[in-house]
mmCIF file of the N, C-alpha and C atoms, coordinates in Angstrom:
data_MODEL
# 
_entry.id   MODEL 
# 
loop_
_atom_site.group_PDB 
_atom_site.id 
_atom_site.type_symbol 
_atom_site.label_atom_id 
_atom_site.label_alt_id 
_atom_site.label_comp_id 
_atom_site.label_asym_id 
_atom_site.label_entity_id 
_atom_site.label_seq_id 
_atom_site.pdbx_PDB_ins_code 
_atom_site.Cartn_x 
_atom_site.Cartn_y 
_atom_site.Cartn_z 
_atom_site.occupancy 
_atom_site.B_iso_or_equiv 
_atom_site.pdbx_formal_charge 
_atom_site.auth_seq_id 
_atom_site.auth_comp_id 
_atom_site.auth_asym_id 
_atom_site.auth_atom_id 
_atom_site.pdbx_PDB_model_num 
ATOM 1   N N  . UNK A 1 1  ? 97.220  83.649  105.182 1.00 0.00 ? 1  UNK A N  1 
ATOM 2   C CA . UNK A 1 1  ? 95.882  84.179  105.169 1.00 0.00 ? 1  UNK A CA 1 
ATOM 3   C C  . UNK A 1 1  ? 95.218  83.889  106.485 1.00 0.00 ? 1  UNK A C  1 
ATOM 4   N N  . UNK A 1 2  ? 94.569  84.599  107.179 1.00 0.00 ? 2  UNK A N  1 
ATOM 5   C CA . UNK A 1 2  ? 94.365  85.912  106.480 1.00 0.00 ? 2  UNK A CA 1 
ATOM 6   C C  . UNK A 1 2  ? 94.737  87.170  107.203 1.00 0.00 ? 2  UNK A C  1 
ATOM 7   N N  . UNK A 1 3  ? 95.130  88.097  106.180 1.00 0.00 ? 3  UNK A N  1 
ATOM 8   C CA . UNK A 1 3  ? 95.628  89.369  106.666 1.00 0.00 ? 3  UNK A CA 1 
ATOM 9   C C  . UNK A 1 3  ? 95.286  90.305  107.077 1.00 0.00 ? 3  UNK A C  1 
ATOM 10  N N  . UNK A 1 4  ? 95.050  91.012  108.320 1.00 0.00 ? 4  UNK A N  1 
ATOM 11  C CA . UNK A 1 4  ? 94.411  92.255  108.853 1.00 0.00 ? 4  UNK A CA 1 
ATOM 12  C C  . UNK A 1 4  ? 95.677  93.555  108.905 1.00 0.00 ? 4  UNK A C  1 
ATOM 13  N N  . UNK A 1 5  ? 95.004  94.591  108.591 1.00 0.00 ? 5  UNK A N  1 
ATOM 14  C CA . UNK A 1 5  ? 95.682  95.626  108.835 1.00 0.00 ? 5  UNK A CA 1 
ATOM 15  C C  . UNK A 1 5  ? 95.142  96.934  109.855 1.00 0.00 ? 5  UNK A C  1 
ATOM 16  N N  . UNK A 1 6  ? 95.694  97.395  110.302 1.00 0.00 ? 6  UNK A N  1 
ATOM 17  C CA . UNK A 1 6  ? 95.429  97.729  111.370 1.00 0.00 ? 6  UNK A CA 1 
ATOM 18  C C  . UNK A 1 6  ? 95.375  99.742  110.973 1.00 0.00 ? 6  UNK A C  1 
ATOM 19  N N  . UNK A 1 7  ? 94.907  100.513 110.507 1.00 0.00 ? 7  UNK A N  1 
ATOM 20  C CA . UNK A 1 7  ? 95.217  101.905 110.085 1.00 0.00 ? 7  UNK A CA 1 
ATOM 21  C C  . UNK A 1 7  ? 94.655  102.874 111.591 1.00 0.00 ? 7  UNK A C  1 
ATOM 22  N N  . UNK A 1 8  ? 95.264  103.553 112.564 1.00 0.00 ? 8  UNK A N  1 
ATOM 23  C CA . UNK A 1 8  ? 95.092  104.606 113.423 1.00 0.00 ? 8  UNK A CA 1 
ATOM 24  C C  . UNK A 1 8  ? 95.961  105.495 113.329 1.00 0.00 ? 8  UNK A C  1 
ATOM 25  N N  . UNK A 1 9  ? 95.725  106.584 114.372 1.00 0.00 ? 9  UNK A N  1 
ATOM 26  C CA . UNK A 1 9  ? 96.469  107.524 114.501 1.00 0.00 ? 9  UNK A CA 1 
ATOM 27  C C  . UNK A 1 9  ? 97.554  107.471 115.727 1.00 0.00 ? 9  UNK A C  1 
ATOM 28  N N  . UNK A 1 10 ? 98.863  107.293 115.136 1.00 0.00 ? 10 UNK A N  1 
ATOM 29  C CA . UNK A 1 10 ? 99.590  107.498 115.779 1.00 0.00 ? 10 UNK A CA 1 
ATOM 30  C C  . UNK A 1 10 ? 99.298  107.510 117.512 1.00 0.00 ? 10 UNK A C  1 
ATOM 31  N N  . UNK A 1 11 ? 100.194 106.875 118.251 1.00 0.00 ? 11 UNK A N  1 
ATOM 32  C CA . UNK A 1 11 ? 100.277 107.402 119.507 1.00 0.00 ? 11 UNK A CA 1 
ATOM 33  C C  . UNK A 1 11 ? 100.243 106.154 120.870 1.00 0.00 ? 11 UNK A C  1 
ATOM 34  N N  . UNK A 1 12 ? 99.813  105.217 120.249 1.00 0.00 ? 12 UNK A N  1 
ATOM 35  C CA . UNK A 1 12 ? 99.281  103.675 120.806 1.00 0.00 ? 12 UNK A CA 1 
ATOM 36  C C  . UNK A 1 12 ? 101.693 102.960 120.878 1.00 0.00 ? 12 UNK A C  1 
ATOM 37  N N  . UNK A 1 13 ? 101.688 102.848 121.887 1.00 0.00 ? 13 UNK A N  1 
ATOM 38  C CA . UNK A 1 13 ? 103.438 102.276 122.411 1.00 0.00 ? 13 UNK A CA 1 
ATOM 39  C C  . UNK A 1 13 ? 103.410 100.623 121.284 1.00 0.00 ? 13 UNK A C  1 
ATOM 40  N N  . UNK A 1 14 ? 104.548 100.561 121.557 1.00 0.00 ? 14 UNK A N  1 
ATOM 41  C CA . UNK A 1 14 ? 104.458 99.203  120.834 1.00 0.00 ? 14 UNK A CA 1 
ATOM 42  C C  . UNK A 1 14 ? 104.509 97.933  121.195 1.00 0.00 ? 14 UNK A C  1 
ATOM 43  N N  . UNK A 1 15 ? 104.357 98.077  122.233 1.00 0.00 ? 15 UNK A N  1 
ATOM 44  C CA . UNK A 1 15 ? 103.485 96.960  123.243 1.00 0.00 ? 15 UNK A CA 1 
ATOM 45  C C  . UNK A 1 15 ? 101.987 97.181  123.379 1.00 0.00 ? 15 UNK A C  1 
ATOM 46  N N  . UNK A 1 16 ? 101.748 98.084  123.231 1.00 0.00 ? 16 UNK A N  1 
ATOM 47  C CA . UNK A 1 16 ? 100.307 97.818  123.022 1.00 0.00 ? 16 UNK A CA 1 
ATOM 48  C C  . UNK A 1 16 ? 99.693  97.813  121.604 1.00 0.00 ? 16 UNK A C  1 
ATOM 49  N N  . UNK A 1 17 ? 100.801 98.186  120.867 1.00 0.00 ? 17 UNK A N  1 
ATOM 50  C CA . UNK A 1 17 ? 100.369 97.339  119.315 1.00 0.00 ? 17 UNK A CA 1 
ATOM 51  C C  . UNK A 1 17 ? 100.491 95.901  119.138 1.00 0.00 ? 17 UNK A C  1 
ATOM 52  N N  . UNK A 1 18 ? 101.501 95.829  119.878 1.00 0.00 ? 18 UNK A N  1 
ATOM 53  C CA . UNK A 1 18 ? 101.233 94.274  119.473 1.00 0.00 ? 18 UNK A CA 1 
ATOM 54  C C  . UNK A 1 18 ? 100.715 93.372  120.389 1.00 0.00 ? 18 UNK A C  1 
ATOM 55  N N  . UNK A 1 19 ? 100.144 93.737  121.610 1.00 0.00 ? 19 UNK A N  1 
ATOM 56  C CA . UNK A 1 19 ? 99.250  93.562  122.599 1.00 0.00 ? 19 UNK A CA 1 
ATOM 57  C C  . UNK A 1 19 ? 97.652  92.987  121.647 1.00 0.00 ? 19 UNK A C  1 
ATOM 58  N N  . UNK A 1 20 ? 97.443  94.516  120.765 1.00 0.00 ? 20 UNK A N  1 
ATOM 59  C CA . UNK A 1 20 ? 96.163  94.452  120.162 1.00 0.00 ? 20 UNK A CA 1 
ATOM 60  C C  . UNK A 1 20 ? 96.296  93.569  119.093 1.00 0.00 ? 20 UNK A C  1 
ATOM 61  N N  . UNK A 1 21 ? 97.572  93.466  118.185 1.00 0.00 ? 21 UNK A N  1 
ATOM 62  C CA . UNK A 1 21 ? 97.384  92.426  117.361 1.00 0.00 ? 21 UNK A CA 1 
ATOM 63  C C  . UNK A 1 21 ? 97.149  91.253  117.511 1.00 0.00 ? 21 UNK A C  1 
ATOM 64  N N  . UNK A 1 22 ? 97.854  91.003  118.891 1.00 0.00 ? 22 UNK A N  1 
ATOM 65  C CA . UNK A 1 22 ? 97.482  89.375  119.163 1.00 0.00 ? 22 UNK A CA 1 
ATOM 66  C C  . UNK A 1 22 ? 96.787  88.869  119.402 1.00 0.00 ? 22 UNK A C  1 
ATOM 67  N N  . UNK A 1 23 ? 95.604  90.009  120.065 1.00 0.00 ? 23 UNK A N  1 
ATOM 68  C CA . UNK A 1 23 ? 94.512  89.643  120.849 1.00 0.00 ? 23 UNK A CA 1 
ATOM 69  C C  . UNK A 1 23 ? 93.578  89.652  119.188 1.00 0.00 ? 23 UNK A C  1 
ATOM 70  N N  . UNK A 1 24 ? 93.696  90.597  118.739 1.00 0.00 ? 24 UNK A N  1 
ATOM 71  C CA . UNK A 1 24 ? 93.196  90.498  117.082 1.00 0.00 ? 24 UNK A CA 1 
ATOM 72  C C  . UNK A 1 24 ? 92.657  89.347  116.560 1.00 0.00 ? 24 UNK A C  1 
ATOM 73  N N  . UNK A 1 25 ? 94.188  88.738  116.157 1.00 0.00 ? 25 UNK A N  1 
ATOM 74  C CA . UNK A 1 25 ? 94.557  86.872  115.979 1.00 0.00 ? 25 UNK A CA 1 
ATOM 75  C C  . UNK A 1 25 ? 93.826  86.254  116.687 1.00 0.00 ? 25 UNK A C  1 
ATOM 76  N N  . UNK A 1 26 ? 94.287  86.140  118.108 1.00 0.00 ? 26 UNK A N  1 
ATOM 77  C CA . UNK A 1 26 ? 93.269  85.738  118.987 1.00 0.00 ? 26 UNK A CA 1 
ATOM 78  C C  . UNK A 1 26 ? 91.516  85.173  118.177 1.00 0.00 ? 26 UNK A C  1 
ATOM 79  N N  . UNK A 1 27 ? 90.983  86.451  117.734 1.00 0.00 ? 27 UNK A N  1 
ATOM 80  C CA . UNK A 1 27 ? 89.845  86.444  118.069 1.00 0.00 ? 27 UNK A CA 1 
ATOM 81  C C  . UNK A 1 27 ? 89.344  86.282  116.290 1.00 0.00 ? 27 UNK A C  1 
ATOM 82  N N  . UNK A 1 28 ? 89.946  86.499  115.335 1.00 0.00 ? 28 UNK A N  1 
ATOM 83  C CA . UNK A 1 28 ? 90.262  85.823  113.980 1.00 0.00 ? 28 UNK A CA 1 
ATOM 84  C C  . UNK A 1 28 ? 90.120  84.539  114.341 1.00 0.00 ? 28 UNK A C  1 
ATOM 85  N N  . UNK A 1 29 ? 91.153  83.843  115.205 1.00 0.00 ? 29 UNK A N  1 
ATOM 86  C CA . UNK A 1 29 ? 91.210  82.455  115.243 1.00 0.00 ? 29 UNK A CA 1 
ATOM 87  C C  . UNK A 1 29 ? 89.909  81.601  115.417 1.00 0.00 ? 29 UNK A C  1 
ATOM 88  N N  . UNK A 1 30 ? 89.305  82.180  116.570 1.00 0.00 ? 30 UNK A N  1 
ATOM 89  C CA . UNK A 1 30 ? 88.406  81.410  117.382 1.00 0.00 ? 30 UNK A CA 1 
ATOM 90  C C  . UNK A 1 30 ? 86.865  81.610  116.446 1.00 0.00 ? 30 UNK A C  1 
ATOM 91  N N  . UNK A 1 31 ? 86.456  83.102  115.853 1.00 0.00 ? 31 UNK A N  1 
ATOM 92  C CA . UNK A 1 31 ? 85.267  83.571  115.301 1.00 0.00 ? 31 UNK A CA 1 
ATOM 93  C C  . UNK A 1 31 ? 85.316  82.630  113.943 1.00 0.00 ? 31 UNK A C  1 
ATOM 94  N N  . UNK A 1 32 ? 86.664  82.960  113.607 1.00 0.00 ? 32 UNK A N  1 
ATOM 95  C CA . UNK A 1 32 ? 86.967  82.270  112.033 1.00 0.00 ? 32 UNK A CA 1 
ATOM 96  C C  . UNK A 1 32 ? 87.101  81.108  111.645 1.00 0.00 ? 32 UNK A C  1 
ATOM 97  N N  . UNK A 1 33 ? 87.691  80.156  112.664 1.00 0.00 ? 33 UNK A N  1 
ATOM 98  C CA . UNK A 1 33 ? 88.673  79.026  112.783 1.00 0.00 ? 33 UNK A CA 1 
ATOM 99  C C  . UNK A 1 33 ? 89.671  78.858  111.817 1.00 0.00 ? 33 UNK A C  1 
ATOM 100 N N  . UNK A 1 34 ? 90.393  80.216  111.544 1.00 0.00 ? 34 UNK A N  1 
ATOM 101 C CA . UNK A 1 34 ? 91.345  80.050  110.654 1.00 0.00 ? 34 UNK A CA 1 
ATOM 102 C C  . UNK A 1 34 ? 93.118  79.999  111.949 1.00 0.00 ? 34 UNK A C  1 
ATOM 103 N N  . UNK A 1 35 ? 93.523  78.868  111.933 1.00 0.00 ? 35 UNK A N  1 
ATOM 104 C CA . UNK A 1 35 ? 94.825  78.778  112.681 1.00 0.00 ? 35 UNK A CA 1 
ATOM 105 C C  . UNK A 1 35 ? 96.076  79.695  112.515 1.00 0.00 ? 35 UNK A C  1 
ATOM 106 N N  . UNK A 1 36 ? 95.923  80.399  114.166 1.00 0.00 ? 36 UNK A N  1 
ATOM 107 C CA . UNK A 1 36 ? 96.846  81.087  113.977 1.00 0.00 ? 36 UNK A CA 1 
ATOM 108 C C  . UNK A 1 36 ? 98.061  81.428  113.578 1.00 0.00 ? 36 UNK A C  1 
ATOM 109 N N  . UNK A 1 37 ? 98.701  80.029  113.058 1.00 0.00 ? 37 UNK A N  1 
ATOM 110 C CA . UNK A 1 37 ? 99.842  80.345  112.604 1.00 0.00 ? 37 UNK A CA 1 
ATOM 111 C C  . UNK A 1 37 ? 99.367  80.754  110.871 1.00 0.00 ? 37 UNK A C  1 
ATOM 112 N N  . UNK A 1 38 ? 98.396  80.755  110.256 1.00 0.00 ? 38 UNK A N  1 
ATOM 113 C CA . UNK A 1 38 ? 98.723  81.879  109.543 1.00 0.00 ? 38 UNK A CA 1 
ATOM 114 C C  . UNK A 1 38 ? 97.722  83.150  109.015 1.00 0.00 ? 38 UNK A C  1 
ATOM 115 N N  . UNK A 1 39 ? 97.853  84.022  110.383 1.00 0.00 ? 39 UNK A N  1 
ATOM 116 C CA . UNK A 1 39 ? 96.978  84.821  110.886 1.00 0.00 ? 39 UNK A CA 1 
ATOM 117 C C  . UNK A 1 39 ? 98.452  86.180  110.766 1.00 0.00 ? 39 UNK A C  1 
ATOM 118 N N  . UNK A 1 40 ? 98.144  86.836  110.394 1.00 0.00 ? 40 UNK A N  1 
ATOM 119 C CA . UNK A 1 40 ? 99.367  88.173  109.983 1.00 0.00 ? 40 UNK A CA 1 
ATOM 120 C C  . UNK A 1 40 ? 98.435  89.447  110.315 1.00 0.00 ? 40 UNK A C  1 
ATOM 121 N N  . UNK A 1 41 ? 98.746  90.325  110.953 1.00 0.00 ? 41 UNK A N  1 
ATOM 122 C CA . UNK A 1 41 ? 98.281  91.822  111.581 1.00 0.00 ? 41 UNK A CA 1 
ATOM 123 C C  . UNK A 1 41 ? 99.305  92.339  111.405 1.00 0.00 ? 41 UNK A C  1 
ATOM 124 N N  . UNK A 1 42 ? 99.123  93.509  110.264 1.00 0.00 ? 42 UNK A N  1 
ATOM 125 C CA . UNK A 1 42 ? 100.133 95.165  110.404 1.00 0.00 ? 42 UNK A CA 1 
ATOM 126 C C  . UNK A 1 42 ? 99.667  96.286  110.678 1.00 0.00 ? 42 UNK A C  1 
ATOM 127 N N  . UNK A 1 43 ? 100.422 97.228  110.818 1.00 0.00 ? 43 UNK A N  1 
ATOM 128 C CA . UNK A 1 43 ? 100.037 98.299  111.462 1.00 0.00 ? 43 UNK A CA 1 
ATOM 129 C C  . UNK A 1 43 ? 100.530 99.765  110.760 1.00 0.00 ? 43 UNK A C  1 
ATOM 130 N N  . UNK A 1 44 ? 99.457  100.685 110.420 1.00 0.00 ? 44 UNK A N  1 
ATOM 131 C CA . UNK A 1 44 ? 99.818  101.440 109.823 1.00 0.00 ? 44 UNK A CA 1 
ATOM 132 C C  . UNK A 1 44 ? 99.456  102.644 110.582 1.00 0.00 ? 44 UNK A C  1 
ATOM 133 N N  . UNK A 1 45 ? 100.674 103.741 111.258 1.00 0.00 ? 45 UNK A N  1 
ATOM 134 C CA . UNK A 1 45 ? 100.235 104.675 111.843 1.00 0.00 ? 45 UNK A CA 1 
ATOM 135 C C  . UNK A 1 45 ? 99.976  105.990 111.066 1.00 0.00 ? 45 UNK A C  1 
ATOM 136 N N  . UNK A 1 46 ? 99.002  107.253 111.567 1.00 0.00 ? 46 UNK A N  1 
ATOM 137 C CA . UNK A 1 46 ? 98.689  108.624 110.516 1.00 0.00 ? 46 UNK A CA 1 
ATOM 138 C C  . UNK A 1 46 ? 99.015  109.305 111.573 1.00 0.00 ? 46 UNK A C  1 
ATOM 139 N N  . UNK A 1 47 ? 98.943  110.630 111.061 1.00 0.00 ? 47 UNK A N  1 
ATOM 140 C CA . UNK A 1 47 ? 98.851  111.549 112.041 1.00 0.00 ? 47 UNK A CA 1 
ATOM 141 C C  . UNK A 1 47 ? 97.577  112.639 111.874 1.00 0.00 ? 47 UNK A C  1 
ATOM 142 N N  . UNK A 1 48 ? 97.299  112.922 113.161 1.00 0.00 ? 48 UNK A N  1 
ATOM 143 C CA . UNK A 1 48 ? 95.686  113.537 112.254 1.00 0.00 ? 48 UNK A CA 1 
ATOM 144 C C  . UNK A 1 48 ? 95.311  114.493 111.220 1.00 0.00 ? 48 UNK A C  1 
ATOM 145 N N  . UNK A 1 49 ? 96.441  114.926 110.898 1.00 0.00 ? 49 UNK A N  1 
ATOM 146 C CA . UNK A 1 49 ? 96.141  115.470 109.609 1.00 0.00 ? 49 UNK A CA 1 
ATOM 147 C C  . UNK A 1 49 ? 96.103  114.543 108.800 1.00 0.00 ? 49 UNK A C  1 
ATOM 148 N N  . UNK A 1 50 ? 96.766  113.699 108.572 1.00 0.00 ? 50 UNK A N  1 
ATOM 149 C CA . UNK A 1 50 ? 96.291  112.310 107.630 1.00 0.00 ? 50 UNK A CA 1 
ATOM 150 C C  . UNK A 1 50 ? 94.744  112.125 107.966 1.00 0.00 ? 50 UNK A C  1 
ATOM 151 N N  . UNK A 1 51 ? 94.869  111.771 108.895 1.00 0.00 ? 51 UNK A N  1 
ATOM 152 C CA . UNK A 1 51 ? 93.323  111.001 108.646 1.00 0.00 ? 51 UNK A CA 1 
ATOM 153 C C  . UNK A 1 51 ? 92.422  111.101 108.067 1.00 0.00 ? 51 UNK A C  1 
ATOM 154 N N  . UNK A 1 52 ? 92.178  112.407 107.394 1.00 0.00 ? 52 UNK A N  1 
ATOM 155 C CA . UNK A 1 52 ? 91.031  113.098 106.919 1.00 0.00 ? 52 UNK A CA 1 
ATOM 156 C C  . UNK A 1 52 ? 90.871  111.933 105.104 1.00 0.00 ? 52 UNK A C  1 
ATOM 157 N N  . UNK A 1 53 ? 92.193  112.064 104.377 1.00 0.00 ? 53 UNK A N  1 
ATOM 158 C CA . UNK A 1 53 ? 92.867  111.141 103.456 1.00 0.00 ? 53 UNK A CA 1 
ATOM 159 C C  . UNK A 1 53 ? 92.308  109.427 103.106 1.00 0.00 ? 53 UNK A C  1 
ATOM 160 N N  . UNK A 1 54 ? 93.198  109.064 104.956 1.00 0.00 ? 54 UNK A N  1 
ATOM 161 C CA . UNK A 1 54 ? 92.597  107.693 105.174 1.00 0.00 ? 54 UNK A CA 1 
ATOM 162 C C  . UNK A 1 54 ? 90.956  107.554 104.853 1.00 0.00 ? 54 UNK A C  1 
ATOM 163 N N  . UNK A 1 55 ? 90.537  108.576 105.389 1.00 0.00 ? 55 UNK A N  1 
ATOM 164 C CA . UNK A 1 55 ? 88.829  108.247 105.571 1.00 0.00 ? 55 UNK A CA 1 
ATOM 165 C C  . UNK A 1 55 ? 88.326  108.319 104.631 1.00 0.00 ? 55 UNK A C  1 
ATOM 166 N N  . UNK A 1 56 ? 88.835  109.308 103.402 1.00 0.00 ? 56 UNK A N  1 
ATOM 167 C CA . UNK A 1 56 ? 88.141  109.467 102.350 1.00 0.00 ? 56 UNK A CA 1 
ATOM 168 C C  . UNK A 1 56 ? 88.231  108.117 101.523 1.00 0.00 ? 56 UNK A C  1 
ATOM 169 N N  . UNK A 1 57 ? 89.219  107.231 101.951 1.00 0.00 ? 57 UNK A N  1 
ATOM 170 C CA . UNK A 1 57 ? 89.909  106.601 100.709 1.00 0.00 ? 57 UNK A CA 1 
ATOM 171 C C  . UNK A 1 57 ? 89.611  105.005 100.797 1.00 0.00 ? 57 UNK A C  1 
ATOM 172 N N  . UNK A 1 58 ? 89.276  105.241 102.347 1.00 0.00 ? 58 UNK A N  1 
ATOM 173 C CA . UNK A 1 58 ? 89.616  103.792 102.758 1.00 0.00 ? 58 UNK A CA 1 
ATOM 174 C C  . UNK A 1 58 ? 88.128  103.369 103.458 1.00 0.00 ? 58 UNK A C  1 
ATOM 175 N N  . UNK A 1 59 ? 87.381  104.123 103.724 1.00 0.00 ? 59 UNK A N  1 
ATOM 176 C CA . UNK A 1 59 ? 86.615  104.224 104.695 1.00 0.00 ? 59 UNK A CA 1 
ATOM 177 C C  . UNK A 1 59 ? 84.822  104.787 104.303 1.00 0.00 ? 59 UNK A C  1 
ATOM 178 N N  . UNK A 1 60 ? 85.203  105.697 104.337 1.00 0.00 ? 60 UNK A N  1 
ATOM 179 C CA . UNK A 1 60 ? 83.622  106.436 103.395 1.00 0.00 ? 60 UNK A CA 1 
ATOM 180 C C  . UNK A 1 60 ? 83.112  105.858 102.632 1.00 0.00 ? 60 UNK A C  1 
ATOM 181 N N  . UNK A 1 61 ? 81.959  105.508 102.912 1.00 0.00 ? 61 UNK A N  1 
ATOM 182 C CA . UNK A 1 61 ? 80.981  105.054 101.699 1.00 0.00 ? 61 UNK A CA 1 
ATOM 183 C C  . UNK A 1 61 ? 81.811  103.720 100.834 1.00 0.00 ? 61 UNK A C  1 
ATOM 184 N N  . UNK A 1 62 ? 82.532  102.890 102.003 1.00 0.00 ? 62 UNK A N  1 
ATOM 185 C CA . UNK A 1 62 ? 82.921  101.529 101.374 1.00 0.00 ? 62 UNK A CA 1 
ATOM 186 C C  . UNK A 1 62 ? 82.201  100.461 101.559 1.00 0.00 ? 62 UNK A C  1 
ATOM 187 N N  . UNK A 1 63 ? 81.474  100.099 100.981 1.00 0.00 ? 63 UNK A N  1 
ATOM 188 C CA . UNK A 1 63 ? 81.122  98.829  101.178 1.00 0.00 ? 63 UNK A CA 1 
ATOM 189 C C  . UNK A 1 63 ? 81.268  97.714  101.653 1.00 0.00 ? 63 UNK A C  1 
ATOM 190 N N  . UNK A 1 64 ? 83.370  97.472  101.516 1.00 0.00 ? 64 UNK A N  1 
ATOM 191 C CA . UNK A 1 64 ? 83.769  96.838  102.728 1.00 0.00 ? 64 UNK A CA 1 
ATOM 192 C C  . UNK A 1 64 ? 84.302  97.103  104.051 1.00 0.00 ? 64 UNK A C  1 
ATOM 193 N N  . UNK A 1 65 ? 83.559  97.959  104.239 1.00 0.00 ? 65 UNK A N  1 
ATOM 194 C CA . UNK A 1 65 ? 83.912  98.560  105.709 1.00 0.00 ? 65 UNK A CA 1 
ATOM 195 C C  . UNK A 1 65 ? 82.448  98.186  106.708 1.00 0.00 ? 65 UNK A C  1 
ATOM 196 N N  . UNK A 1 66 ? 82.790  97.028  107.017 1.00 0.00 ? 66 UNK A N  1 
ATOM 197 C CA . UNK A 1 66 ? 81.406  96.143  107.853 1.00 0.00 ? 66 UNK A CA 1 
ATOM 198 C C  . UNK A 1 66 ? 81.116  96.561  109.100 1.00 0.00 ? 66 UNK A C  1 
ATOM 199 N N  . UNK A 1 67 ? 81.976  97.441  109.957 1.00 0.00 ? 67 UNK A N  1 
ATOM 200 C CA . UNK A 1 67 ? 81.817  97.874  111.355 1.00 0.00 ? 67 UNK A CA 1 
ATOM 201 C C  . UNK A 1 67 ? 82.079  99.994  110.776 1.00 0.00 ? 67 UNK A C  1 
ATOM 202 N N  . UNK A 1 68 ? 80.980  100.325 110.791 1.00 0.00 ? 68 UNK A N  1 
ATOM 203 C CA . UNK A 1 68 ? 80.974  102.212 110.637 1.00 0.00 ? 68 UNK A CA 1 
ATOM 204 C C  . UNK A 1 68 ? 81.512  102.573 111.581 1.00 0.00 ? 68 UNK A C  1 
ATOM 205 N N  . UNK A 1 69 ? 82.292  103.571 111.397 1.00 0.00 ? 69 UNK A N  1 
ATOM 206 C CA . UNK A 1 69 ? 82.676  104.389 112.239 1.00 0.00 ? 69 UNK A CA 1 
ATOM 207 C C  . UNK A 1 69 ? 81.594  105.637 112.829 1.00 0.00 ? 69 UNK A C  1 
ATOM 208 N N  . UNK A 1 70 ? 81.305  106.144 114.107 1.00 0.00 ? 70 UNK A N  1 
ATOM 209 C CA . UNK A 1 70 ? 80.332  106.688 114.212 1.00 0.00 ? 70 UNK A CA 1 
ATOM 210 C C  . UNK A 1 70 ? 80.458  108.505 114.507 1.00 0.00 ? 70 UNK A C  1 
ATOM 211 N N  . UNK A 1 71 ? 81.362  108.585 113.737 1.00 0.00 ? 71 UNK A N  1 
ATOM 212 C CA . UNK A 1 71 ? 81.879  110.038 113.156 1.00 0.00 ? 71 UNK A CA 1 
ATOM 213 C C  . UNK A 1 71 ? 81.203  110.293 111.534 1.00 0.00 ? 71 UNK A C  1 
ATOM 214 N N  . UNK A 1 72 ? 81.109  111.513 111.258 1.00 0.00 ? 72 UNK A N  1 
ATOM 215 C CA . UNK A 1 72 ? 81.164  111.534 109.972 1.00 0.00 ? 72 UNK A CA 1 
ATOM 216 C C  . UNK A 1 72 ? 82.384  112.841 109.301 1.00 0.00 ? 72 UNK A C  1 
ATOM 217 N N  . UNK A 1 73 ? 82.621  113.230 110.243 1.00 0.00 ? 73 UNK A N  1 
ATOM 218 C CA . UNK A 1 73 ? 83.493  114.358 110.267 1.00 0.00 ? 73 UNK A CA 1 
ATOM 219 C C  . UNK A 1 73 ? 84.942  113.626 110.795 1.00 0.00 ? 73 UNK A C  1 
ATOM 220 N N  . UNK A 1 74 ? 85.893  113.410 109.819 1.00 0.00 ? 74 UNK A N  1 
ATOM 221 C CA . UNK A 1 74 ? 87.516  112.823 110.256 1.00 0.00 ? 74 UNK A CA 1 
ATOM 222 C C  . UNK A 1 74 ? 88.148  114.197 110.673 1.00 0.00 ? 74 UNK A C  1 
ATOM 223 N N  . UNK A 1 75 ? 88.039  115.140 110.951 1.00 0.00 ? 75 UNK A N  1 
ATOM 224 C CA . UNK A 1 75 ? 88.726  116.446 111.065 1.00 0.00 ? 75 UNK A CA 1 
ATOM 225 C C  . UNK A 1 75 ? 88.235  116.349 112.196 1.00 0.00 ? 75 UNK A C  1 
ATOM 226 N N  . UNK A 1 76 ? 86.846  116.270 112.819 1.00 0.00 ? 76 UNK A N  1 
ATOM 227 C CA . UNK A 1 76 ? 86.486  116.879 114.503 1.00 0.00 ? 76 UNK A CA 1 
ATOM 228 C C  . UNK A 1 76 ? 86.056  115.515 114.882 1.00 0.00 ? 76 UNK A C  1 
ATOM 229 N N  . UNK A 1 77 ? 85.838  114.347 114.560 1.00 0.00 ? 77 UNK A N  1 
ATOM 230 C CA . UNK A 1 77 ? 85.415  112.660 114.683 1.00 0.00 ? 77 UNK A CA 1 
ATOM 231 C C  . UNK A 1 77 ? 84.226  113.247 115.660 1.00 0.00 ? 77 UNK A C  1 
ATOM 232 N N  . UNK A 1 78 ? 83.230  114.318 114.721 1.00 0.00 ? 78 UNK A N  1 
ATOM 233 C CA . UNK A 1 78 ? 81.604  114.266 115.468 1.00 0.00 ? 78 UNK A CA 1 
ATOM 234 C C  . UNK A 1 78 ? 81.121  113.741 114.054 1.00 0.00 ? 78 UNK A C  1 
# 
């Protein structure tokens, strides 16, 4: 604990996924003081036709979604 997951669209190399996870951890660690060794980041890629899915499901009008996204449209992200 504790576990972050990571949901974008496709396209990010995998060095820079796990670039961002660490820095993630990183910053879990220090905000949280939860020790990184058991700090876990996965990564789930869409493709943009997914996304529309993700947003409805995961995202919209969730309550635990503490940082908004500043789209309201997942099809054109205006």
């Amino acid at each position: 604990m504790p576990h972050i997951v990571v949901k974008l669209i496709s396209g990010p190399s995998e060095e820079q996924l796990k670039k961002a996870a660490e820095q993630i951890a990183d910053v879990v660690e220090k905000t949280l003081g939860k020790p990184k060794k058991y700090i876990s980041v996965s990564v789930e890629e869409y493709s943009f036709d997914e996304w529309p899915k993700v947003y409805e499901e995961d995202i919209k009008d969730k309550p635990n979604v503490i940082l908004k996204p500043k789209y309201s449209n997942p099809k054109t992200f205006t």
